[in-house]
N, C-alpha and C positions, 0 to 999 in steps of 0.2 A: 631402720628407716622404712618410709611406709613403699611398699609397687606403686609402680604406676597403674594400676586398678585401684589401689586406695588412694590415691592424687583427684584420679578422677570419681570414684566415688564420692570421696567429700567434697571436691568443689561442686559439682551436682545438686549434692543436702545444703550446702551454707547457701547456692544464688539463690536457691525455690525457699530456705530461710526470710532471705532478703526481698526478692522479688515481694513476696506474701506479706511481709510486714510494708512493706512500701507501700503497696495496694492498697492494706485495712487501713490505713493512715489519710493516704492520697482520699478515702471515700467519706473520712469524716469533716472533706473542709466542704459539703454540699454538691448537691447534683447542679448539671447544667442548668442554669436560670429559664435557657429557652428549652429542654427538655418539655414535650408533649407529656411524658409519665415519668412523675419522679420515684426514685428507690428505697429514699430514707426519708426521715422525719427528725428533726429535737438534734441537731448538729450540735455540737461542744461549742462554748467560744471559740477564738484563735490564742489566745493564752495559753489552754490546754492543748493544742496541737504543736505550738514550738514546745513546748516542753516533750511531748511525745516523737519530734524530729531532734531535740537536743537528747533522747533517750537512742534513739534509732543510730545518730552519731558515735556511740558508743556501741553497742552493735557492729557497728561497720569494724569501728578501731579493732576489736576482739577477736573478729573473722580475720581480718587483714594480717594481722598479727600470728596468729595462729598461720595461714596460708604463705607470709613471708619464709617464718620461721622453718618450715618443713618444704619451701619448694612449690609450692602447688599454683598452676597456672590459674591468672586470671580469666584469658580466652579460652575457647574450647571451639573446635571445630563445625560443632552441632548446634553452634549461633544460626537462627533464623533468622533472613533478611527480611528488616521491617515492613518494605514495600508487597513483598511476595505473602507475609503473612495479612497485610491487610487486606491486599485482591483476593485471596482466600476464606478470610470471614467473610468477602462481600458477597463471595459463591453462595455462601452456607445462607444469608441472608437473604438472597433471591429465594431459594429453595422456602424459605417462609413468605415471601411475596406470593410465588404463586400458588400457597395455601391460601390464598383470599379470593380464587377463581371459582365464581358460582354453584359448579359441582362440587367443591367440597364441603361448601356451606349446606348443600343441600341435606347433607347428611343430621343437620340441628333441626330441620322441619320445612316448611313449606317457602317458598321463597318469590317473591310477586315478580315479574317481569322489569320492572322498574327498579327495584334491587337486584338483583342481577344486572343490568347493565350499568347501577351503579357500580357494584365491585368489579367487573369485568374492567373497566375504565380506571380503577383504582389502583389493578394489581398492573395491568401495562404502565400505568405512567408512572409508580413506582419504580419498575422494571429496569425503564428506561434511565431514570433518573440515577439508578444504583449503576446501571450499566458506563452511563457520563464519569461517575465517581472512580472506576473500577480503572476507567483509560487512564483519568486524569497522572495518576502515577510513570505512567507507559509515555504520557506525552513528551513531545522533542522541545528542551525548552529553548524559548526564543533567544539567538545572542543578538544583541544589541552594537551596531558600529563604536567603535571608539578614536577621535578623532579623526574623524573621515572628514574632508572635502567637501565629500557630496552630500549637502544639505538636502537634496531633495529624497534621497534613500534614505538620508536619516528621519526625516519626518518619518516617511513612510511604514519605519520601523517602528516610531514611535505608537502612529496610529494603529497599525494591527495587534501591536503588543493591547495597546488601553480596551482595544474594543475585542479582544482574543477573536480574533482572526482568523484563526486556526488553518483554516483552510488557503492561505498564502502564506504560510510559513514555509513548504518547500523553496517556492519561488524565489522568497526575499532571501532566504538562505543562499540561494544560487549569488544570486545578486552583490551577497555582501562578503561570495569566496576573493570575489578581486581584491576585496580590501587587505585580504592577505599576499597579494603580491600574484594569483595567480595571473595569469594572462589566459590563456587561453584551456579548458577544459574536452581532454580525446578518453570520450567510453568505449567499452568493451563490450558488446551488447548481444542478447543473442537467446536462445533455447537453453534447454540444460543438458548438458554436455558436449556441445557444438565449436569447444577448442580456445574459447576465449579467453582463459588463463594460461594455456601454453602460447598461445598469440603476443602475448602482453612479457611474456619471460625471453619471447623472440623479439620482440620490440628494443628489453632492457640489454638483451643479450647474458641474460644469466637467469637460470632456474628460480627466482625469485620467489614464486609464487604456488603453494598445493599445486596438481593434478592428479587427475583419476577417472575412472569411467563412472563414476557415482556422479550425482548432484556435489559439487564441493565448495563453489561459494556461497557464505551464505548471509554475508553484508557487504556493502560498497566499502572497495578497497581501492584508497586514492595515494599515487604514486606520485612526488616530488621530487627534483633534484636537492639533494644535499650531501656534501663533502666526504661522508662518512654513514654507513647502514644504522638507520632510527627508525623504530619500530613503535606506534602508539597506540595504546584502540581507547575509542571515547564511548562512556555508554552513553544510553537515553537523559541520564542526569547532567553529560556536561562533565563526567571526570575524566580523567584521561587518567591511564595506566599503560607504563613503559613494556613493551613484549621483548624475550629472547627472540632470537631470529631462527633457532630451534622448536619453540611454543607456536610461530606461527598457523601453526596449521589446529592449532586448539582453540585458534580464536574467529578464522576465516572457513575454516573445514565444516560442510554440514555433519559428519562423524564426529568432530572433537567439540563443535558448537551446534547441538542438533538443536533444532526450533529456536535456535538466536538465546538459548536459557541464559548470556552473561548480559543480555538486553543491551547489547553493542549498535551503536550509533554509525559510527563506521571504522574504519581501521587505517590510517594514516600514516604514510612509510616514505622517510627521506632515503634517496635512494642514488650514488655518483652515477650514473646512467647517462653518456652524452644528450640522446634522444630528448631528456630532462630539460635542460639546459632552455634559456628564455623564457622559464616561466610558464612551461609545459606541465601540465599533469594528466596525468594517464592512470582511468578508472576502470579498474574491473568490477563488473555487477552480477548478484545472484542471475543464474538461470530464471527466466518464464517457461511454464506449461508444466513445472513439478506438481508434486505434491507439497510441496511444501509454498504454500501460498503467503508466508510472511516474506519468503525471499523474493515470490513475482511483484510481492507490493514494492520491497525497496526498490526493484530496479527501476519500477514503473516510477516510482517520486523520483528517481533520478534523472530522469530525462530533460525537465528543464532547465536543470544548467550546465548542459552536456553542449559546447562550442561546435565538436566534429565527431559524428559516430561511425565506427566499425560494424557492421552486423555480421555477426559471423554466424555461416550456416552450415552442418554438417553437410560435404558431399555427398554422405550414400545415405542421407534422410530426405524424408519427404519434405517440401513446400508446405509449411503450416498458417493459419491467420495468425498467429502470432510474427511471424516473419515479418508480414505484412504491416503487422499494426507497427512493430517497430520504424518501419522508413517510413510511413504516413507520419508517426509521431516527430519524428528528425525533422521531415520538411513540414511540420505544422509549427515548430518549433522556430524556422529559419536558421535553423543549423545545416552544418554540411554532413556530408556520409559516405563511406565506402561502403561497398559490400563484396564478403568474401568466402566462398567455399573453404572449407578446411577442410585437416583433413584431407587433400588430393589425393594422397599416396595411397586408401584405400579402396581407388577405386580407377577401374581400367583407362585408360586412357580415352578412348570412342566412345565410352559410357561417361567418361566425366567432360568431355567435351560437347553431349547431348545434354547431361543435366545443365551445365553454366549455359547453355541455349536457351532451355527452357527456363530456370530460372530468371533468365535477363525476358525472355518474352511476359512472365506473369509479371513480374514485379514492374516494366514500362507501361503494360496495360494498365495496374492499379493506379498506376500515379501519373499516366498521361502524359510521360515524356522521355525519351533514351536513356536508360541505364548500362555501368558499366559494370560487372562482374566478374573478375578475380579470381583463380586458383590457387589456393597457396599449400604449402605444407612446413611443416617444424621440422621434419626427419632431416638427418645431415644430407640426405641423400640428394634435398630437392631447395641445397639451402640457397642454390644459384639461382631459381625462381622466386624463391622468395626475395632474396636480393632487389632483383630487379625489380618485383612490384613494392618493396619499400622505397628505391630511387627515384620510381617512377611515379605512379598512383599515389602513394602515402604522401610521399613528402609534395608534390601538387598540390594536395590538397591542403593539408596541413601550410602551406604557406597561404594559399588563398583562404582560409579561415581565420587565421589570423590578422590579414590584413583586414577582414570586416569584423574582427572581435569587438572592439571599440562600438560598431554604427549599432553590429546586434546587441551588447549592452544598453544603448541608450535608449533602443528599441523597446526594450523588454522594462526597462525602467519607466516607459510611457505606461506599456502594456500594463504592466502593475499597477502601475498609479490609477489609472483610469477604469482598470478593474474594481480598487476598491473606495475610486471616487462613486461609481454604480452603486455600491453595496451599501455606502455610506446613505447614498439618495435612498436607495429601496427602504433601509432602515427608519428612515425619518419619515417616511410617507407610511408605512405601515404601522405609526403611533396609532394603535387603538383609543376611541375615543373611552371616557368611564364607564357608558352602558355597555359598550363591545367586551371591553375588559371584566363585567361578572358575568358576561354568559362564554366569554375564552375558553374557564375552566373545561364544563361539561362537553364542549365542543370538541378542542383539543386532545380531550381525554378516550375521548371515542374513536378519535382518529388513531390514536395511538393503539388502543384495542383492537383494533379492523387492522392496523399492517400486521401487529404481529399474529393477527389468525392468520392471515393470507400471505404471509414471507411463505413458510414453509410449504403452504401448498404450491405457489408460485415455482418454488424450488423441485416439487415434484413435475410440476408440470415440464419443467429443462431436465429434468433427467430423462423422463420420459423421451423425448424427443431425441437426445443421444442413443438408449436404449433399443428405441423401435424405427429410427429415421431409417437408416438402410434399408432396413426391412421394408417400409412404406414406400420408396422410390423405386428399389429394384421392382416389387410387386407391381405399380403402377407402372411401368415400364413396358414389363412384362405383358401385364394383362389390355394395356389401352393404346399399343403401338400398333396400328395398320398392318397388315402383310405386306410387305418390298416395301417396308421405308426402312432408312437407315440412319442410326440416331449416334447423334455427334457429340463432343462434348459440351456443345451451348444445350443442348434438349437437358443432358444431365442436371447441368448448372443451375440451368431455369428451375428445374421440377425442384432439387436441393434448396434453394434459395425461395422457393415459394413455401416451402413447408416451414424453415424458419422464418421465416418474415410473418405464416400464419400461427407460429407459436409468439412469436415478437408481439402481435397486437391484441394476443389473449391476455400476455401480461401488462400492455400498457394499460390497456380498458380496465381490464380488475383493479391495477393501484388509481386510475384515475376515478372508479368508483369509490372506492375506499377515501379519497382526499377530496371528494365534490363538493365540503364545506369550506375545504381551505383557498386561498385564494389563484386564482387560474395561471397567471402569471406565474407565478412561483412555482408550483407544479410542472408546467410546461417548462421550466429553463432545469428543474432536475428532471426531469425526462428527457431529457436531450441526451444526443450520443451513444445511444445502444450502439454495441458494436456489430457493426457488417458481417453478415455469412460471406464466406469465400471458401468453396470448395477444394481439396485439393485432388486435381484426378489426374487419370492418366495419361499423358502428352499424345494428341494429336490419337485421342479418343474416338473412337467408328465401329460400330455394329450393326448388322444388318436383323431387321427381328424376321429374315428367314421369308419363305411362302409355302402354303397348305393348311389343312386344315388344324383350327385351332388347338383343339384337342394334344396333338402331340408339338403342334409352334412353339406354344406359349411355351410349355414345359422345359422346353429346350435353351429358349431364350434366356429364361429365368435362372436355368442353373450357371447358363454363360456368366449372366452379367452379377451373379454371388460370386462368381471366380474370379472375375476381373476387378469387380468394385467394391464388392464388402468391405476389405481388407480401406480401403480409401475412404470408401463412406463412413466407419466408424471411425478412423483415426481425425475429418472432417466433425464431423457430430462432436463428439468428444471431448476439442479443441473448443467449437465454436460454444459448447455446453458450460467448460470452465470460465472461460469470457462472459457468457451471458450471466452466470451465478455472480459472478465479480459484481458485476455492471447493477445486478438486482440489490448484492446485500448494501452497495455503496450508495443506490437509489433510496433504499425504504431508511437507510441511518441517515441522507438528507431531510430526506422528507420527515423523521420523528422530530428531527432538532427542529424543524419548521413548524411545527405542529406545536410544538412547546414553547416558543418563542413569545408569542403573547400571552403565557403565564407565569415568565419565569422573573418577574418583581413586581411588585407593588407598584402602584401608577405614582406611587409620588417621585419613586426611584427613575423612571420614567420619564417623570416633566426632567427630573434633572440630566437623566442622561440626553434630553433629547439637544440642550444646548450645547454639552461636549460634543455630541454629532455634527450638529450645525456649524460647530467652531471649526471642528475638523476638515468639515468637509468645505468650509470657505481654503480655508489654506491649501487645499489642493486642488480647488479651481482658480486660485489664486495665482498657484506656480504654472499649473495646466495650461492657461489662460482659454484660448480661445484656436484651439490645432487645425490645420489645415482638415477640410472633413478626408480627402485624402489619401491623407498619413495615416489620420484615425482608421478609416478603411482597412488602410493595408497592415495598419498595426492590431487592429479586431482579430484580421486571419490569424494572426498568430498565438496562440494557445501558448505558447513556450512562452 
């Protein structure tokens, strides 16, 4: 009988048999009609082709026969997933895009200004266009209600599905988890490694869930009550596949899932947990401020249909703007939120009773009204505190969130609506007329040339600023502070905040040059929301820059305030650096899709879509009717 080396040897020879003759076959019924360059010439009738597919049939019988007979596997393990192979070739196909860039043409002879910016223009919006193609796979597909009630989320669904919407697919998704019977939605929220999976296993009261001092989630893991432990992960396509309770950690673990490679959606666990019970679900979310920025994306699309958030903050780290952004985002949202030091037990008592001070002072200041902060720990040691702030603080709130679950659904169902009642009107008004529409191309195409030379410089310019910002502030500190004045933590804040804000409006003006043909409107509503500097320094901050002569002052001062602040000012920079790169690459992929948008059909496609617009968008001024302006107001604030 044959090894298993001769098993797999021959099944190997017989597929690339098969594959190979499928292929020479598959190429004699014609090239694509719309193919720009065809391959063949003088195609066979189709007579001759079933006949060569009734020969192939026999083929197959022969292999199979032979392979039943002796054992040998069909599958084999070194099956390539089709999707990964196609994002793949599309790599390979950029890399021939951007052989069409001016300098390498130059190398065939002389080349006029005017060709040059035509291929410059040719190889980006190519680029782009491979690039739209390459996600399309990756994309979350839309589910659709079934039998819902609520007519007016079902429209809703309907119409972002027809007009791909894309960009309110988080949201409606939040929207249409009730339809599964959730009621109310409590996240886990936080930095990366700040406790928020050991928090959620104190929650369930069983270890439920990985830990570790590494990064370790590395998708949204949603906890339900159910009778008995069920384990699901769904990927990006909508399948679900069942997990041991053992495997858990290969599917949620940044170690056993590094960079999300099973393209997991999220991971779904019925779980008997009292805590559960009504209809509760409890999410834990990748870490923000890693390296691994596909996990700070999930969290971040998590947050709209998060009911009550946790932010858990390490005790013995520092105050980050990601802290920050999180409880901005909760009450942008109109959700509720605790906030919680973890973590206690590492750290002294007088010292963690000055950080939850300080803590509770930064975070009332950002958001302009009393906050409460919490200690807690997981250790047995400390499970009588814990206790308490889950009888007390947790379930407070938790009942007061629920009680508004309801108003904020219907909130957020305005919100929605009225969102993409906007986008419906922007869309209809920005029907290019015919003449508009043959000079789009060359227009468009420029615009796309000019972000992508200027992303990556943009990019250098935020590194820089992480790289040398300490440096620039201590020095000016140093060098431009008076003899006997004594500089406080507002003087730091200021000088920090004015260097970013001065690197913020090198890049707004660059991309707003770059898009001066597009329309201003548009531009302006994706340039919205850079995110805020916010320093993190050291509590109740005071130096004196000294008196005599300057000679030995300065020198003095400046080694102080590298001892005291370096260490703050880059892990500031650093932070606000990652935020800003986020904020940039998600700016210039709005603004390319905007840039292409009036050339991506034909105007005839055009007239016709502009009626399904119009129809659309009657029906949800229809349901909308006429809202208190108000409502609308106070429902505008809310981004969630």
């Amino acid at each position: 009988m044959f090894s298993d080396n001769h098993r797999r040897y021959l099944a190997t020879t017989l597929r690339h048999i098969e594959r190979e003759v499928d292929e020479s076959i598959a190429q004699l019924r014609g090239d694509d009609k719309d193919a720009l360059f065809r391959h063949y010439r003088h195609f066979p009738p189709q007579e001759r082709i079933d006949t060569l597919m009734a020969h192939m049939a026999r083929l197959r019988a022969v292999m199979r026969r032979f392979m039943d007979t002796y054992q040998i596997d069909y599958q084999h393990d070194d099956l390539i997933e089709a999707s990964w192979n196609f994002e793949t070739r599309l790599a390979l196909i950029r890399n021939a895009v951007y052989e069409l860039r001016p300098r390498n043409l130059r190398g065939y002879g002389e080349i006029s200004t005017e060709d040059e910016q035509a291929c410059r223009a040719l190889s980006a919006e190519l680029a782009m266009l491979l690039k739209t193609m390459g996600s399309e796979l990756r994309r979350e597909p839309l589910r659709l209600p079934t039998g819902t009630d609520d007519a007016p989320l079902a429209a809703l669904a309907e119409i972002i599905e027809r007009h791909r919407l894309f960009e309110y697919r988080s949201r409606l998704e939040a929207l249409l988890a009730r339809e599964q019977g959730d009621r109310m939605e409590v996240a886990l929220l936080g930095r990366v490694s700040s406790g928020k999976s050991s928090l959620v296993n104190a929650l369930l009261g069983h270890p439920l869930l990985p830990v570790g001092a590494v990064p370790v989630t590395t998708v949204v893991t949603r906890i339900r009550y159910g009778e008995t432990l069920d384990i699901r992960a769904m990927d990006v396509e909508g399948v679900m596949e069942t997990v041991a309770p053992e495997n858990l950690r290969s599917y949620v673990d940044e170690a056993g899932n590094p960079g999300n490679r099973r393209r997991l959606r999220e991971v779904s666990i019925h779980f008997p947990a009292p805590i559960l019970q009504d209809g509760i679900v409890l999410a834990d979310t990748p870490g923000l401020g890693s390296l691994h920025t596909h996990a700070s994306a999930h969290a971040l699309d998590y947050l709209p249909r998060c009911d009550m958030g946790i932010v858990a903050i390490d005790a013995a780290a520092t105050l980050m703007p990601q802290d920050l952004d999180i409880v901005r985002a909760l009450r942008d949202a109109g959700a509720h939120w605790l906030v919680v030091l973890t973590k206690a037990d590492t750290v002294a008592g007088s010292a963690l009773e000055q950080q939850r001070e300080y803590v509770t002072q930064v975070l009332g200041e950002a958001l302009q009204k009393p906050i409460t902060v919490c200690a807690v720990s997981v250790e047995p040691e400390h499970r009588a505190a814990l206790k308490t702030w889950l009888d007390n603080a947790f379930r407070k709130n938790l009942r007061e969130a629920a009680e508004q679950a309801g108003i904020r659904h219907r909130h957020r169902v305005l919100d929605l609506a009225n969102r993409v009642r906007t986008t419906l009107q922007q869309a209809i008004a920005e029907q290019p007329a015919s003449a508009f529409v043959n000079d789009a191309p060359a227009v468009h195409a420029d615009i796309l040339a000019d972000l992508e030379e200027v992303q990556p410089a943009l990019h250098s310019l935020i590194r820089r600023l992480a790289e040398r910002g300490p440096e620039v502030i201590i020095e000016e500190m140093a060098t431009q502070t008076p003899a006997g004045v004594t500089l406080t933590e507002k003087d730091l804040s200021d000088r920090a905040a004015a260097l970013a804000d001065a690197v913020v409006r090198d890049v707004l003006d660059e991309l707003r040059r770059v898009t001066r043909d597009m329309d201003p409107d548009t531009v302006a509503q994706v340039l919205r929301g850079v995110p805020p500097f916010a320093a993190a320094l050291p509590n109740k901050f005071c130096v004196s820059a000294g008196s005599g002569p300057r000679l030995w002052r300065r020198p003095l001062l400046r080694r102080h305030l590298q001892r005291v602040l370096d260490d703050r000012l880059t892990q500031s920079f650093d932070g606000y650096a990652n935020e800003l790169n986020h904020w940039l690459d998600q700016s210039v992929l709005q603004l390319r899709h905007h840039a292409m948008e009036s050339a991506d059909a034909p105007l005839s496609e055009r007239q016709t879509d502009i009626h399904v617009l119009q129809a659309d968008l009657e029906r949800l001024v229809t349901w909308l009717g006429e809202p208190d302006p108000r409502a609308s107001a106070s429902i505008s604030q809310r981004p969630g």
